[in-house]
C-alpha positions as CSV (number, residue, x, y, z in Angstrom):
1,X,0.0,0.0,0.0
2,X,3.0,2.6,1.2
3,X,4.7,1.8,-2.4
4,X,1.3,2.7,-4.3
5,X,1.1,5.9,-2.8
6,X,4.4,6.9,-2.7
7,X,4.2,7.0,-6.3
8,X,1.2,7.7,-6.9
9,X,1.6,11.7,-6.7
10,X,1.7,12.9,-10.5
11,X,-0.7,12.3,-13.1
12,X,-2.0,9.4,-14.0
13,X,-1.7,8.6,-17.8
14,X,-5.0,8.7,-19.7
15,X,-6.0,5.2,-21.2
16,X,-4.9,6.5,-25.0
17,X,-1.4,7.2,-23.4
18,X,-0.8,4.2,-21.7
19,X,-2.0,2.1,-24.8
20,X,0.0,3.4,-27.0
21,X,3.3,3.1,-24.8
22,X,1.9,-0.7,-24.3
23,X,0.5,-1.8,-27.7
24,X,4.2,-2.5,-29.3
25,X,4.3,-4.9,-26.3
26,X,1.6,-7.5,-27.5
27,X,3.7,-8.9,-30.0
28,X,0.6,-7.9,-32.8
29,X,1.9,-8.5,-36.0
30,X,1.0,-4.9,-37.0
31,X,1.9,-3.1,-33.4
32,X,4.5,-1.0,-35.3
33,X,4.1,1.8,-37.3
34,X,6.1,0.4,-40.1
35,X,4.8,-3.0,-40.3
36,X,0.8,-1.3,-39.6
37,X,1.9,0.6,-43.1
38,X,2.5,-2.7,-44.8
39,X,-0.9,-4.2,-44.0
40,X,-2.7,-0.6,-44.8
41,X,-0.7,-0.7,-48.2
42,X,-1.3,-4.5,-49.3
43,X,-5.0,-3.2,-48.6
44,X,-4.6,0.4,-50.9
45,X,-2.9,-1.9,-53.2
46,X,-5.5,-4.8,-53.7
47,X,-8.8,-2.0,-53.8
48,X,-6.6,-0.2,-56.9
49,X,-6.0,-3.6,-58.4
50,X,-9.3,-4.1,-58.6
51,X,-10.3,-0.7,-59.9
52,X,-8.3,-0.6,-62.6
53,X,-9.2,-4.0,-63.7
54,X,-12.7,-3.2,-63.8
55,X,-12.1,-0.1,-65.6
56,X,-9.2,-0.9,-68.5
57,X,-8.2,-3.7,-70.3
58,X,-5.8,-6.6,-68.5
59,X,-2.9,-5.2,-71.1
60,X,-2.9,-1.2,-70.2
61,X,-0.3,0.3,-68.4
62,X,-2.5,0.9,-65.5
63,X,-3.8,-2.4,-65.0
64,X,0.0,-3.9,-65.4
65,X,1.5,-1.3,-62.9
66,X,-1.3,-2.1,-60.3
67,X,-1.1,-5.5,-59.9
68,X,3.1,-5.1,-59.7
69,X,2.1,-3.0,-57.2
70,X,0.1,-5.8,-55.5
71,X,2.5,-8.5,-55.8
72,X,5.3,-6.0,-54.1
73,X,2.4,-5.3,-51.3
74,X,2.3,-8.9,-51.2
75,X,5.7,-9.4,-50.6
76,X,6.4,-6.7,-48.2
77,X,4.3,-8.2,-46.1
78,X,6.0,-11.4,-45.9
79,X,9.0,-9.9,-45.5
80,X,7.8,-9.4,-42.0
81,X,8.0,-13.3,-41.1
82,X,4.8,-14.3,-42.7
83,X,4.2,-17.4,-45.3
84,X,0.9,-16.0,-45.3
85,X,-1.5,-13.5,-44.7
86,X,-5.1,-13.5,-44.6
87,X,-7.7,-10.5,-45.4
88,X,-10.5,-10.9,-43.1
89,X,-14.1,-9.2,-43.2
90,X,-15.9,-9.3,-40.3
91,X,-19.4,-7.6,-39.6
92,X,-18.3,-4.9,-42.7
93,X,-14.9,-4.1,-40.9
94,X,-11.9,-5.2,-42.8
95,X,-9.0,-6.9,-40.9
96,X,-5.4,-8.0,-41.6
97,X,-5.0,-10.9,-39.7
98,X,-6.6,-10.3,-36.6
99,X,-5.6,-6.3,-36.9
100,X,-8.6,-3.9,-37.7
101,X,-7.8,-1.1,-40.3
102,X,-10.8,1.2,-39.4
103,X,-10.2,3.9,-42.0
104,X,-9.5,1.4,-44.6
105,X,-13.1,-0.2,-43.7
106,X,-14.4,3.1,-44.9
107,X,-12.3,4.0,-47.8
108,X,-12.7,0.8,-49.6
109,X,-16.1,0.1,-48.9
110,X,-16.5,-1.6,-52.3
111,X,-14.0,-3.7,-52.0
112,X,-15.3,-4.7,-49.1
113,X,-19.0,-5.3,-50.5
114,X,-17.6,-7.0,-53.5
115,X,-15.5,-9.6,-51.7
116,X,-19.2,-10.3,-49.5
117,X,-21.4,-10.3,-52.6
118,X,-19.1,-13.1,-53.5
119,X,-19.9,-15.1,-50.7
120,X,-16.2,-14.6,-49.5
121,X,-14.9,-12.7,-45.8
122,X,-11.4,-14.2,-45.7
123,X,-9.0,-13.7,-48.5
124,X,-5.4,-15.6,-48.1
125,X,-2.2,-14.6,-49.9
126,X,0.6,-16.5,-49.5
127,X,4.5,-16.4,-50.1
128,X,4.3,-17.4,-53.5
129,X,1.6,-14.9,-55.0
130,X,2.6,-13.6,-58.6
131,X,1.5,-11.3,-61.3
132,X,-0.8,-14.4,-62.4
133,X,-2.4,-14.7,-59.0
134,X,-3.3,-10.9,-58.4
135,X,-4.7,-10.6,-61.9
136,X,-6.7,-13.5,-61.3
137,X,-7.6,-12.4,-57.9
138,X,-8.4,-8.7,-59.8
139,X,-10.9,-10.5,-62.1
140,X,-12.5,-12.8,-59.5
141,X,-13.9,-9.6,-57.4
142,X,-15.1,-8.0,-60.5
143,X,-16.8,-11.0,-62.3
144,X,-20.4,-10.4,-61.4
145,X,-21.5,-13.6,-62.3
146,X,-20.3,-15.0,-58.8
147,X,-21.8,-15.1,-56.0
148,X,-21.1,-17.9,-53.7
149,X,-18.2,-19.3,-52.0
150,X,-18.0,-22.7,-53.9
151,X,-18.0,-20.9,-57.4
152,X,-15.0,-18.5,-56.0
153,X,-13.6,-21.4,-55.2
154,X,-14.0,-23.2,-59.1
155,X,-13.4,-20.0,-60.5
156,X,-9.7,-19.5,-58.6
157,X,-8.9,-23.5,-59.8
158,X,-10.1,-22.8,-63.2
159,X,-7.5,-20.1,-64.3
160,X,-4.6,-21.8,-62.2
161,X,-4.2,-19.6,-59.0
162,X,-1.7,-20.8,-57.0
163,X,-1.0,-18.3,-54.3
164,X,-4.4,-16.9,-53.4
165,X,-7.2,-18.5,-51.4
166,X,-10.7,-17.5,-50.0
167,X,-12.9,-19.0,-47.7
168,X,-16.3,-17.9,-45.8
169,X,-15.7,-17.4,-42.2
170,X,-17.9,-18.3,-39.4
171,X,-18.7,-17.2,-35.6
172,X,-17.0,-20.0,-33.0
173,X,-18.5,-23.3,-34.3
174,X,-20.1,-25.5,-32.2
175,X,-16.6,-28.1,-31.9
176,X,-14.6,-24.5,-30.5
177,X,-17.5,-23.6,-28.8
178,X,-17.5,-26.9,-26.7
179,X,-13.9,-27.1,-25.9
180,X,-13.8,-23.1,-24.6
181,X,-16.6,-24.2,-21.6
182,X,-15.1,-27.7,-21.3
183,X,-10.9,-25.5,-20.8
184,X,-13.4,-22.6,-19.0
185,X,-14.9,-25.9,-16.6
186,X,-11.5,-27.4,-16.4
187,X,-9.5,-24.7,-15.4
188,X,-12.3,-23.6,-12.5
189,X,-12.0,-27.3,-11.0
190,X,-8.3,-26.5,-10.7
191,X,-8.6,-23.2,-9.4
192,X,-10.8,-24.6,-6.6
193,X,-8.3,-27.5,-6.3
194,X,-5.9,-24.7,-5.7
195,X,-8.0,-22.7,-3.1
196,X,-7.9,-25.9,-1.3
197,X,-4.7,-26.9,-1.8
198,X,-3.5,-23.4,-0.4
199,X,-5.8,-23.1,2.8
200,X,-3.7,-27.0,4.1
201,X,-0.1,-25.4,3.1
202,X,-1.2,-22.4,5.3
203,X,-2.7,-24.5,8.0
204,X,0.6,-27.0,8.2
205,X,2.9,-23.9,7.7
206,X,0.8,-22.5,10.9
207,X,1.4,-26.0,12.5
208,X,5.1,-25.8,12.0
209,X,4.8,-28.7,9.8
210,X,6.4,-28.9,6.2
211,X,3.6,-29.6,3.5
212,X,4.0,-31.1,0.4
213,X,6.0,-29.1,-2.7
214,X,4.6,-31.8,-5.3
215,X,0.9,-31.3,-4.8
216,X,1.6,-27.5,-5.4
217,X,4.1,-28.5,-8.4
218,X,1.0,-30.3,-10.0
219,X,-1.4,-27.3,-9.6
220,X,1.0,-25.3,-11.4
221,X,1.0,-27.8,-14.1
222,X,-2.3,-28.2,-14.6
223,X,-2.7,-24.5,-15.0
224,X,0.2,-24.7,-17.6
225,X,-1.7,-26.8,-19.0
226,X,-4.9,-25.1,-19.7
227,X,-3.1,-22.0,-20.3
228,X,-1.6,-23.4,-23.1
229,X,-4.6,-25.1,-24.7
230,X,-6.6,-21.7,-23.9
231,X,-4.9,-18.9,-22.6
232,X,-8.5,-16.7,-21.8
233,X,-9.6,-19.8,-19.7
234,X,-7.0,-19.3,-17.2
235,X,-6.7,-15.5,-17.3
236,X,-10.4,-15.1,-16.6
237,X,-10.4,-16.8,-13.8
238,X,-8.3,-13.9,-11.8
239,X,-12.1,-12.6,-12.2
240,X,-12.8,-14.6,-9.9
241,X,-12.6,-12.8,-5.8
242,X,-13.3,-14.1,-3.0
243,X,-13.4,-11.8,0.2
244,X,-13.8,-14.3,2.5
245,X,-10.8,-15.9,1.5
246,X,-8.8,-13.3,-0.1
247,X,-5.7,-14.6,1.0
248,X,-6.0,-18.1,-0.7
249,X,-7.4,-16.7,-3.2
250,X,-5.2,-13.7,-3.7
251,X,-2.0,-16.1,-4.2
252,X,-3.8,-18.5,-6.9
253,X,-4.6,-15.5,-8.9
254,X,-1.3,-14.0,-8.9
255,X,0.1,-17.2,-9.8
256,X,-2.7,-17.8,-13.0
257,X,-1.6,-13.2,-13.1
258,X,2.6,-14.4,-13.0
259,X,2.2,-17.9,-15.3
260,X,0.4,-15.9,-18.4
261,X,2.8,-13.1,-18.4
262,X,5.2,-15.1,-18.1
263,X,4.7,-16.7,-20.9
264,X,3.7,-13.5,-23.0
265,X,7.3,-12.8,-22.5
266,X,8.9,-15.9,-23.3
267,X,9.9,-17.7,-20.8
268,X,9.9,-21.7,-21.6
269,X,8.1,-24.6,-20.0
270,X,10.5,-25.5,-16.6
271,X,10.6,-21.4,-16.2
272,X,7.0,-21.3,-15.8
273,X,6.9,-24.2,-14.0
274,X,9.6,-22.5,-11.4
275,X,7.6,-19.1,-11.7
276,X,4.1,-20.7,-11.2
277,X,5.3,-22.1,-7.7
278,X,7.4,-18.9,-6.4
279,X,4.0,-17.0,-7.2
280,X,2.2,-19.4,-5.0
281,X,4.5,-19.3,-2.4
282,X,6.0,-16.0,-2.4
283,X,3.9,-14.7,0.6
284,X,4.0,-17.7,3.0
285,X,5.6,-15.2,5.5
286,X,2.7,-13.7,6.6
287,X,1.5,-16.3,8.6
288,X,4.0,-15.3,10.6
289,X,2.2,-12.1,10.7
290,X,-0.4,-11.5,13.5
291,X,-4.1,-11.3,11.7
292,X,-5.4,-8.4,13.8
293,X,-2.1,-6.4,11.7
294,X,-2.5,-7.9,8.7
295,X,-6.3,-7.2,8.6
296,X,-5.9,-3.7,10.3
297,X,-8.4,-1.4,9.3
298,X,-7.2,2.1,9.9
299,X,-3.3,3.1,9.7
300,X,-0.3,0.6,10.8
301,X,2.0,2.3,13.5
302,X,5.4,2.4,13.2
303,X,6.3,-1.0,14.9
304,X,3.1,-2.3,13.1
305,X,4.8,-1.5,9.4
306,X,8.4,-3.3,10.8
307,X,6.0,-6.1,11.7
308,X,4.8,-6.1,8.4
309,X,7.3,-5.5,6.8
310,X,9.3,-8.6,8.4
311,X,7.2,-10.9,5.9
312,X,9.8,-11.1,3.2
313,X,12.5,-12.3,5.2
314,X,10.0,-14.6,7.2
315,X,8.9,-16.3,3.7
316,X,12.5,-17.0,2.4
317,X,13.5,-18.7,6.0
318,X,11.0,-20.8,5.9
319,X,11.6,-21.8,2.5
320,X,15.2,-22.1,3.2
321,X,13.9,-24.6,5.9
322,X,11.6,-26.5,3.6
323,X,14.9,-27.0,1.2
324,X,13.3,-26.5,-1.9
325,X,15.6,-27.8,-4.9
326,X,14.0,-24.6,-6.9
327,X,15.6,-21.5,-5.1
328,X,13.3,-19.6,-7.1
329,X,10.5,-19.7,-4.9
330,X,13.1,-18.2,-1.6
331,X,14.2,-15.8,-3.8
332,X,11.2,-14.4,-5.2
333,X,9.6,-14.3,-1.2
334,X,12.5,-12.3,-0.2
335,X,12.8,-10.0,-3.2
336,X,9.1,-9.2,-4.1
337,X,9.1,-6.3,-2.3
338,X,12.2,-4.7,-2.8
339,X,11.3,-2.8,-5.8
340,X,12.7,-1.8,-9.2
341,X,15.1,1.2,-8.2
342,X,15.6,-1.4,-4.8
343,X,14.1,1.5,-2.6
344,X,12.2,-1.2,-0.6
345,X,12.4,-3.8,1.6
346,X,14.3,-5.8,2.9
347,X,17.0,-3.4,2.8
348,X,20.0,-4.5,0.9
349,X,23.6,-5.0,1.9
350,X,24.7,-4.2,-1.7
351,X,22.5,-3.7,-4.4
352,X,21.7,-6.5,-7.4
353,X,19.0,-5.9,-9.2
354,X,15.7,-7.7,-8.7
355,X,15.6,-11.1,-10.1
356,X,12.8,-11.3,-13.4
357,X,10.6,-13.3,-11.7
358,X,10.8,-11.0,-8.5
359,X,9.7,-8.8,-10.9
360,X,7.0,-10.3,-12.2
361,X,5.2,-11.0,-9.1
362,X,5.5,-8.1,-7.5
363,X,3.5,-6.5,-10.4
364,X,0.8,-9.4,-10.5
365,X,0.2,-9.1,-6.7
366,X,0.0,-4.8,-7.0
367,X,-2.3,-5.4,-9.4
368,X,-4.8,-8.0,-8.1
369,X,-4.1,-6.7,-4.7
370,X,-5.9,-3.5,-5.9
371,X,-8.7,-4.9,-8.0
372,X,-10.1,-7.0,-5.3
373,X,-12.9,-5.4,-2.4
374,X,-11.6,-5.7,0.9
375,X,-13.1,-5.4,4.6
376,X,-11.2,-1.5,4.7
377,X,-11.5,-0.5,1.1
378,X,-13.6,-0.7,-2.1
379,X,-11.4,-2.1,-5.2
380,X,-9.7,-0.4,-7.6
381,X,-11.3,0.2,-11.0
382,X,-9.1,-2.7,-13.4
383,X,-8.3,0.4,-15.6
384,X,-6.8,2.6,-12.9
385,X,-5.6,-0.1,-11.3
386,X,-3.3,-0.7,-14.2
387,X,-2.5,3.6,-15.0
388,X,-1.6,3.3,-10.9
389,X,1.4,0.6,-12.0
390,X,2.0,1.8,-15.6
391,X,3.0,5.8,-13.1
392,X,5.1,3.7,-10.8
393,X,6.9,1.9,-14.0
394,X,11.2,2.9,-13.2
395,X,10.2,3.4,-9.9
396,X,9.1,0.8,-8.0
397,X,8.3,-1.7,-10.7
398,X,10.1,-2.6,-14.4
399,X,9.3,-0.7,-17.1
400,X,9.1,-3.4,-19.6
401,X,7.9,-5.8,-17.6
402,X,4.8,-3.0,-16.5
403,X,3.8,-2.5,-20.2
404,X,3.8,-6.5,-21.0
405,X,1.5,-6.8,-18.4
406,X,-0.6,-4.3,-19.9
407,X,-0.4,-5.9,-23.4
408,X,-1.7,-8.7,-22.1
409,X,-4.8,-7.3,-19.8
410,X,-5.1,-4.9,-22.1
411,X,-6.8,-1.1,-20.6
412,X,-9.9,-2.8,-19.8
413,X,-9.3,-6.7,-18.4
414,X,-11.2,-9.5,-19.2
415,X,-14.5,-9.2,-16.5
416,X,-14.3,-5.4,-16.4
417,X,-17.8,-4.2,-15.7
418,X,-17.6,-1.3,-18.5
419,X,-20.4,1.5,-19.6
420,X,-20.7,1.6,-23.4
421,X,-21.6,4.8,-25.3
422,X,-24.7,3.4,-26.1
423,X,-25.3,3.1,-22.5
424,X,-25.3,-0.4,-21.8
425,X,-23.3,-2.3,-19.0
426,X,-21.1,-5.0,-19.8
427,X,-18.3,-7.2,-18.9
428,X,-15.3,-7.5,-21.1
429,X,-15.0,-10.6,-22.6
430,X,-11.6,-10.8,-24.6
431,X,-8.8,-8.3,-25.2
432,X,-8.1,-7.5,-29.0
433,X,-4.5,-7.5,-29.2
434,X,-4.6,-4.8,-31.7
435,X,-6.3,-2.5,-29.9
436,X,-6.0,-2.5,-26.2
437,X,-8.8,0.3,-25.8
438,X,-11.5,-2.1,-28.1
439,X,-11.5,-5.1,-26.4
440,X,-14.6,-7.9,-27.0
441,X,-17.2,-7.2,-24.7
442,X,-20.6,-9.4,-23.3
443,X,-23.3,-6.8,-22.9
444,X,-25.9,-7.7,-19.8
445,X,-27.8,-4.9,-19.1
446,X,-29.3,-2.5,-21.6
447,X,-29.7,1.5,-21.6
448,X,-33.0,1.0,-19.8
449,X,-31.1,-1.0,-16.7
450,X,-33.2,-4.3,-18.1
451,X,-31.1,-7.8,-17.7
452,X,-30.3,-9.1,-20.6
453,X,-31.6,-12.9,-21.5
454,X,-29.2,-13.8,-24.4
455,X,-26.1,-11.9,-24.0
456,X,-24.5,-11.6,-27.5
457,X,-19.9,-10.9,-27.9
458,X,-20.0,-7.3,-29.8
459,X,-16.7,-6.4,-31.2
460,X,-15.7,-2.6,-30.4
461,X,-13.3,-2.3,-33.1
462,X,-16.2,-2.9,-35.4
463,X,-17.6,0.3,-37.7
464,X,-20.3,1.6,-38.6
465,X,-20.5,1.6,-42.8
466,X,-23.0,4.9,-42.8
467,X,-21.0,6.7,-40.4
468,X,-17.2,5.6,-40.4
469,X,-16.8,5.4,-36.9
470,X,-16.7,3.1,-34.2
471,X,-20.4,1.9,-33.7
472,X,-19.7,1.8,-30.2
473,X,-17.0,2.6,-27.6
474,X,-16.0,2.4,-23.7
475,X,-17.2,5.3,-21.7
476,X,-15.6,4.1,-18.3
477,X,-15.2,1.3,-15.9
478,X,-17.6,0.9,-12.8
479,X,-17.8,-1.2,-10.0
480,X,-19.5,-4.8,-10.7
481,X,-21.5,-4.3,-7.7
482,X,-22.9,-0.8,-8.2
483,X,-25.2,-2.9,-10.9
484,X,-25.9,-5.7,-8.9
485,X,-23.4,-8.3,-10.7
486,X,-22.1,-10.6,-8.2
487,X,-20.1,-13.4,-10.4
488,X,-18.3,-12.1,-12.9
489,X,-16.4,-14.8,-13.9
490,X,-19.9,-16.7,-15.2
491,X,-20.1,-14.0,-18.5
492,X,-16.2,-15.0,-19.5
C-alpha cells in the first residue's frame, strides 16, 4: 500500500497514453508503425488492383502497374516473417489478420461489399503470390456472375491460381464452442483444487509442519496446461474474488496473473513451471504475521509496518527450511518487495537488481491486490488499477515488464464491468491485441437497466458503414456491484 502511494503523486496517464506506450508490447503483428503501413498498403494496393481492372483492359499500363504493385504489397508483407497472410471481413470491418484497419473499412467500402457479394470474408495470400495470381484475384472480385463461395472457389482453380485462397468465415463453431466451456470448466475445478490446496499449506505452515511441494508443483502444471490449450480460460479466472478468503485466493490469482505473463514474455516450459510455484508461495511469510495487523483497518503504526514488513525475510527462511531444490520460490519471497530502483524492503547490503521473476510477481500481486474489495476499502477500478502501476513503472516496478502486463490485460481486463456509449453495462469478454482500448465485450444490461436474456460478444473495433466510426466505444469502468453483478467470472 505505502509503495502505491508513494508513487502515486503525479498524473495518472489517460488510457490512450498508456495504450499506445503498451501496444508494441503484444507482440501484434501490426503493433509498429512500419509494419501497420505494410498491412494498410497490401489493402490500398488490392482495392486499386481491382479498380483498374474493372475499368481498363488486362494489357494497359495501369492495369500492369497495379497488380506489380500488388504482388510487391504482397511481398512486403511477408518480408515481416509471414508465409501468409489472410484479409479478413468481419461484420463490414476489414481486418489483416486479426488487426482492424478502421479507415480502410471506410475508404474501400467496395472492396469490401464485392468480396461479400461473392460469398467470401477471408482472403489468403501466401508467399508465392505472382502477377498471375493478383490478376486472377483482380478478375475474380469484379466477375459479377459469382456469387457464392464454392463458385469462387472453381473460379480460382479454373484459371490456375496458385497463391491466393478465399474462404467464408464463421462465428465459433459449435466443436470450439465446446472445448472453450469444457478449458473454461477445467480450469475452474483446478482453481478450486488450488484454493484448497493453499488453505492446508497455510494450515501445516501454521502447524510448524512442512507440507508437500509436489501437490503444489502439480497445480501449477495443470494451469500450464490449460493455459496453453486456452490462454483466456485461465486468465479469466483472476475474475474470480473471494473476500472471505482473499488470502487463498489472492495467491492462486497472482500465480494464474505471474504464469500468463510469463509466458507472454517468453519464458519456456521449466521457467513457468519455477515461476508458477514462487507465485504461490511467495507470501508464506505472513503467517507469521499477527491477523489483527494484517487485517488492520485504519493506519499501521510504526512498529506495526516493521512487523509487516518482516514478511519477506520470514517467507525466504521458511523456504530455506523446507529446502526446496527450486531456489526460485526463496528468492522471489525475499525480493518481491524490494522494488525496481531497490528503494524497498528488505534493505540490501549491496545492491543487485531484482531477479525477473521477483519482478513479475510483484506487479501481479500490486495489481490483483488492488482490484479486489476488501473489509477497509472498495477495489480499484481494473483500468486505474493498471495507469496506478504503468505511473510507478522505473520506480518501484520494471518498465518493460509493466507495459507487457498491460499488453496482455489490455486497458480494460477480461470481466471489467464497463459502460458503453450506447449506455449499456457490460463485462469485457476478450482483449483484442490490436487495440488495447477495443477489447470484445458481453453486454448484460441495456440503456434501460433491463437484464439481458441472451447476452451476445460485440466487437468494439467494429464500424459503422453509414458513419465511419466506431459503432460503439467504452465510456468508463464501474464497480460490478454498483449494478448488482455478483459473479463475474460466469459472463467469461
Amino acid at each position: 500500500m505505502s509503495e502505491i502511494s508513494k508513487d502515486n503523486e503525479d498524473r495518472l496517464e489517460s488510457p490512450q497514453e498508456i495504450a499506445a506506450m503498451a501496444q508494441p508490447a503484444t507482440r501484434d503483428p501490426f503493433s509498429t508503425a512500419k509494419r501497420l503501413e505494410a498491412a494498410r498498403e497490401l489493402a490500398r494496393a488490392l482495392a486499386v488492383a481491382q479498380n483498374n481492372a474493372s475499368l481498363y483492359p488486362s494489357t494497359h499500363p495501369l492495369v500492369v502497374e497495379s497488380m506489380n504493385e500488388l504482388v510487391n504489397a504482397v511481398n512486403a508483407v511477408m518480408a515481416l516473417g509471414f508465409e501468409e497472410v489472410t484479409l479478413n471481413i468481419y461484420k463490414g470491418t476489414m481486418f489483416i489478420e486479426n488487426h482492424v484497419l478502421p479507415e480502410e473499412s471506410v475508404t474501400y467500402r467496395k472492396l469490401i461489399e464485392d468480396l461479400l457479394a461473392r460469398g467470401i470474408s477471408a482472403l489468403t495470400m501466401t508467399e508465392t503470390f505472382g502477377a498471375q495470381d493478383a490478376t486472377t484475384l483482380a478478375s475474380l472480385l469484379n466477375a459479377t456472375e459469382i456469387r457464392d463461395i464454392d463458385s469462387a472457389l472453381e473460379y480460382l482453380e479454373r484459371s490456375g491460381a496458385r497463391g491466393v485462397t478465399v474462404s467464408e468465415t464463421t462465428e465459433l463453431d459449435a466443436a470450439q464452442a465446446a472445448d472453450a466451456r469444457e478449458n473454461k470448466a477445467r480450469g475452474k475445478e483446478t482453481y478450486d483444487s488450488g484454493v484448497t490446496l493453499m488453505r492446508d499449506v497455510e494450515t501445516q505452515v501454521k502447524l510448524g509442519k512442512v507440507f508437500e511441494v509436489e501437490a503444489l508443483q502439480h497445480l501449477v502444471s495443470n494451469l500450464l496446461d490449460t493455459l496453453f490449450k486456452d490462454p483466456a480460460a485461465v486468465l479469466g479466472l483472476t475474475a474470480i474474488k473471494s473476500h472471505d478468503d482473499y488470502t487463498l485466493n489472492h495467491s492462486i490469482n497472482v500465480c494464474i496473473l505471474a504464469l500468463s505473463l510469463g509466458a507472454a514474455l517468453g519464458l519456456d516450459s521449466e521457467s513457468l513451471k519455477s515461476l508458477g510455484l514462487s507465485a504461490l508461495l511467495y507470501d508464506l511469510g505472513k503467517v507469521r504475521i499477527p491477523e489483527d495487523i494484517l487485517n488492520k483497518e485504519g493506519p499501521l503504526t510504526a512498529d506495526e509496518w516493521q512487523i509487516v514488513k518482516s514478511h519477506a525475510a520470514e517467507g525466504a527462511d521458511l523456504l530455506k527450511r523446507i529446502q526446496l531444490v527450486d531456489q526460485m520460490p526463496m528468492i522471489v519471497a525475499y525480493e518481491h518487495h524490494q522494488r525496481h530502483d531497490l528503494q524497498g524492503y528488505p534493505e540490501l547490503s549491496e545492491p543487485h537488481e531484482q531477479h525477473l521473476f521477483s519482478k513479475v510477481v510483484a506487479l501481479c500481486d500490486a495489481y490483483d491486490a488492488m482490484t479486489t474489495r476488501r473489509p477497509f476499502r472498495r477495489e480499484i477500478r481494473p483500468d486505474k488499477a493498471l495507469a496506478v502501476l504503468m505511473q510507478g513503472r522505473s520506480k518501484a516496478y520494471d518498465p518493460s515488464v509493466t507495459k507487457a502486463l498491460v499488453a496482455l490485460l489490455g486497458i480494460y481486463p477480461m470481466g471489467a464491468v464497463v459502460r458503453l456509449s450506447n449506455q449499456s453495462i457490460a463485462v469485457v469478454f476478450r482483449v483484442n491485441r490490436d487495440d488495447l482500448l477495443r477489447p470484445r465485450v458481453k453486454p448484460i444490461i441495456d440503456a434501460k437497466g433491463r437484464w439481458l436474456a441472451d447476452p451476445e460478444i460485440v466487437d468494439l473495433r467494429l464500424i459503422d458503414p453509414q458513419t465511419g466510426e466506431f459503432a460503439v466505444s467504452i465510456e468508463e469502468c464501474v464497480p460490478a456491484v454498483d449494478h448488482g453483478i455478483e459473479d463475474v467470472w460466469q459472463y467469461l
